[in-house]
C-alpha distance (Angstrom), angle and dihedral (degrees) to the residues before:
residue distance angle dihedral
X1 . . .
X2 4.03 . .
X3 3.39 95.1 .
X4 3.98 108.7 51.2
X5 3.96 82.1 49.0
X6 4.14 92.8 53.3
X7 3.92 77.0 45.9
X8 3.16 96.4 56.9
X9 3.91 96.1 42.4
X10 3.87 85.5 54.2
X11 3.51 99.0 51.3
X12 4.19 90.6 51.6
X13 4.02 96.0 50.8
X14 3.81 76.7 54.2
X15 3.41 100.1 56.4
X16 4.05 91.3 35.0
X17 4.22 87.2 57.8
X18 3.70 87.3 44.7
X19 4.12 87.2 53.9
X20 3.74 92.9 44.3
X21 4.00 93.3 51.3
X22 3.60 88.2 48.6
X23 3.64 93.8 49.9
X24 3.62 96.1 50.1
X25 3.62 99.8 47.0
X26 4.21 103.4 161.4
X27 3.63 90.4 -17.3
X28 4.33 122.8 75.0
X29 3.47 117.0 -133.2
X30 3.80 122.1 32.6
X31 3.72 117.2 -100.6
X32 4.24 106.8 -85.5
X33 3.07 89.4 29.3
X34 4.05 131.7 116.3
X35 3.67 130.1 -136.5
X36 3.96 113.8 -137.1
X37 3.66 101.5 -143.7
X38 4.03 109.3 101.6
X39 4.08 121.6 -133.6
X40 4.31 89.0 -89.9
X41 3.84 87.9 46.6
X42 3.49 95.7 55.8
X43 4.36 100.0 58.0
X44 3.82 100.4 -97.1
X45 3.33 96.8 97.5
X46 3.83 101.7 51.3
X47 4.44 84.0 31.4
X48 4.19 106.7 126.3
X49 3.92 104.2 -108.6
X50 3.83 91.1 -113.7
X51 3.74 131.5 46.5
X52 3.77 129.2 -165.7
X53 4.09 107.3 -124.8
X54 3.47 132.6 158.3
X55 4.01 119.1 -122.3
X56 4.00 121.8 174.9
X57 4.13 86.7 -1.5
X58 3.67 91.8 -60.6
X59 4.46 120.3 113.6
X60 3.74 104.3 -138.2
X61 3.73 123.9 171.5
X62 4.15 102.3 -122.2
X63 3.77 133.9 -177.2
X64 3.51 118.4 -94.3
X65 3.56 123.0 -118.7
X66 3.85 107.7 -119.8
X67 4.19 117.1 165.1
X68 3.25 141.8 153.7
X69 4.12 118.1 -95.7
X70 3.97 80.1 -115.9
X71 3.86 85.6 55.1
X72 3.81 85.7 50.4
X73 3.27 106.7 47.7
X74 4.05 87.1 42.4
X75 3.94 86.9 62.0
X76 4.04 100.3 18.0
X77 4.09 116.3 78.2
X78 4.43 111.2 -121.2
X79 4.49 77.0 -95.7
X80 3.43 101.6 42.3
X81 4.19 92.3 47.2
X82 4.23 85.4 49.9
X83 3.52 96.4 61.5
X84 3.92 108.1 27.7
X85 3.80 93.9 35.8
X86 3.47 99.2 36.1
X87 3.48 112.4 19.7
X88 3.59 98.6 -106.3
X89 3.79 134.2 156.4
X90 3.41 140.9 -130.2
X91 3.96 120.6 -126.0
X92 3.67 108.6 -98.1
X93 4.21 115.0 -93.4
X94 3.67 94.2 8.3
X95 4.17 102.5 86.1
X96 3.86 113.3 105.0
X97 3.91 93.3 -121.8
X98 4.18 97.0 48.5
X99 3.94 95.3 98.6
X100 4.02 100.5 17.4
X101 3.81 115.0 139.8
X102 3.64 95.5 178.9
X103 3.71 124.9 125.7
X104 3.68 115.5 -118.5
X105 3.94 146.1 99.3
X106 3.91 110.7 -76.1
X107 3.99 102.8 -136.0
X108 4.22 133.8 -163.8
X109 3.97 99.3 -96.9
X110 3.57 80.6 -140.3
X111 3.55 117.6 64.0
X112 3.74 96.6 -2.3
X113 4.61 95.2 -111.5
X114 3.94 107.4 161.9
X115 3.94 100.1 -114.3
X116 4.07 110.8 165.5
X117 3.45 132.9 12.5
X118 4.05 122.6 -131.1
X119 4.08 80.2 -127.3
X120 3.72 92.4 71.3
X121 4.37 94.0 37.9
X122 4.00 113.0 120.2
X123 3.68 136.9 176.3
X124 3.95 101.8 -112.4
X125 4.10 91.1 163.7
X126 3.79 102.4 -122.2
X127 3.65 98.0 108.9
X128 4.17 98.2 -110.3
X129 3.70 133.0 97.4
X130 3.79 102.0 -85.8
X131 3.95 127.6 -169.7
X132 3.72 133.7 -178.2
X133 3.93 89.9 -140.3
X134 3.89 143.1 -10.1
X135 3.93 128.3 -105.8
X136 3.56 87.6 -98.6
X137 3.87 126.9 -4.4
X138 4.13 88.0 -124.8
X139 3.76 88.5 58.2
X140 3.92 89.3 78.9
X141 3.99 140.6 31.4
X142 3.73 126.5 -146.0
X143 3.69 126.8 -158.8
X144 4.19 133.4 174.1
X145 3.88 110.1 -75.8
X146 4.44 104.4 -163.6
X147 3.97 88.8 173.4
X148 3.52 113.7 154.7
X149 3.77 93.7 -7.8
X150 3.50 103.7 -51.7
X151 3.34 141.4 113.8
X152 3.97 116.7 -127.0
X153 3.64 143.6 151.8
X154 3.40 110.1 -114.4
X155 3.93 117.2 -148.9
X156 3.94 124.6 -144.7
X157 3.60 139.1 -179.2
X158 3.98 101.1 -102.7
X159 4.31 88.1 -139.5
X160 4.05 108.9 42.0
X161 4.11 91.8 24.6
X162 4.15 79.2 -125.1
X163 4.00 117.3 163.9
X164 3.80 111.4 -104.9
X165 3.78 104.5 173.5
X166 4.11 133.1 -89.0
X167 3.55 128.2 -69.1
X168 3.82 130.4 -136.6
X169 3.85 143.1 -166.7
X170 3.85 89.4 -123.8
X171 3.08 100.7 92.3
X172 4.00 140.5 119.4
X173 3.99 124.9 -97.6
X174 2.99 142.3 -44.8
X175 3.72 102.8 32.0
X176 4.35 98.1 14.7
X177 3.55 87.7 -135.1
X178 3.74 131.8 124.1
X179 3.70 116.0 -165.6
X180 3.83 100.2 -163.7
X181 4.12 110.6 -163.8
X182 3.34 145.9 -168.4
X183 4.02 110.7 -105.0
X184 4.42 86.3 -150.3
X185 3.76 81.9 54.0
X186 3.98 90.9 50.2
X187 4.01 133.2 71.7
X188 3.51 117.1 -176.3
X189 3.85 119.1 -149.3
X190 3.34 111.7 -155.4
X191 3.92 123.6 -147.3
């Protein structure tokens, strides 16, 4: 009788990985829920107090962003604090920027840095923003991702250390890549 019910248990955490992959999609954890890793645990803490980024095709050395999450939820909405705080995601084909055609410069919903251009914006069928490159490569940081036993590339605003998405080598040419975002990470200033 032991073992159909270890079966049993086996075959549900299955199924309940299966649900939290499809959740997650691009993005780490599922929507409503809360990363683990504190402000300090996450790089802002230890970040250098200036970054080099490039805004209207000039590098300048900026501040970085560092708050408190009281600070961030103060100026973040409930969504936007879940996935740039805490490395949420947004439900597949329900963020504002999914399906937008519109011209404009797509920028961190957090401290406002220019990171992807509308020019470089393609339809890759998943349901998130995707892009085939950034305005400028020091406009965002990537580090490993080994949620829910994978292995991703994690992508990050390069001035407020906020969670952008994950990019992949699937995507179309020139570079291959497709940086697939969070639209509550995104703003997208229109000409």
């Amino acid at each position: 009788m032991a073992r159909p019910a270890l079966l049993l248990i086996a075959c549900a955490s299955v199924w309940v990985l299966a649900a939290m992959l499809a959740v997650t999609g691009c993005g780490g954890v599922p929507a409503g829920a809360a990363a683990t890793a504190p402000a300090e645990k996450r790089g802002v803490a230890s970040a250098p107090a200036k970054v080099a980024v490039v805004v209207q095709g000039e590098k300048k050395m900026v501040d970085r962003v560092v708050r408190s999450d009281e600070e961030w939820r103060a100026s973040l909405t409930p969504e936007q604090f879940q996935v740039l705080r805490e490395k949420g995601t947004e439900r597949a084909f329900t963020g504002a920027f999914w399906n937008t055609k519109d011209d404009g410069t797509y920028v961190c919903a957090a401290c406002r840095l220019p990171l992807f251009s509308s020019k470089t914006k393609f339809d890759s069928g998943t349901g998130w923003p995707s892009f085939w490159a950034p305005i400028a490569a020091e406009n965002v940081a990537t580090e490993s991702d080994r949620a829910y036993m994978m292995l991703r590339t994690e992508v990050l605003c390069a001035r407020c250390g906020g969670h952008l998405g994950h990019v992949f080598d699937d995507g179309p040419e020139p570079t291959g890549l497709r940086y697939c975002l969070n639209s509550a990470a995104l703003d997208l200033e229109r000409p």
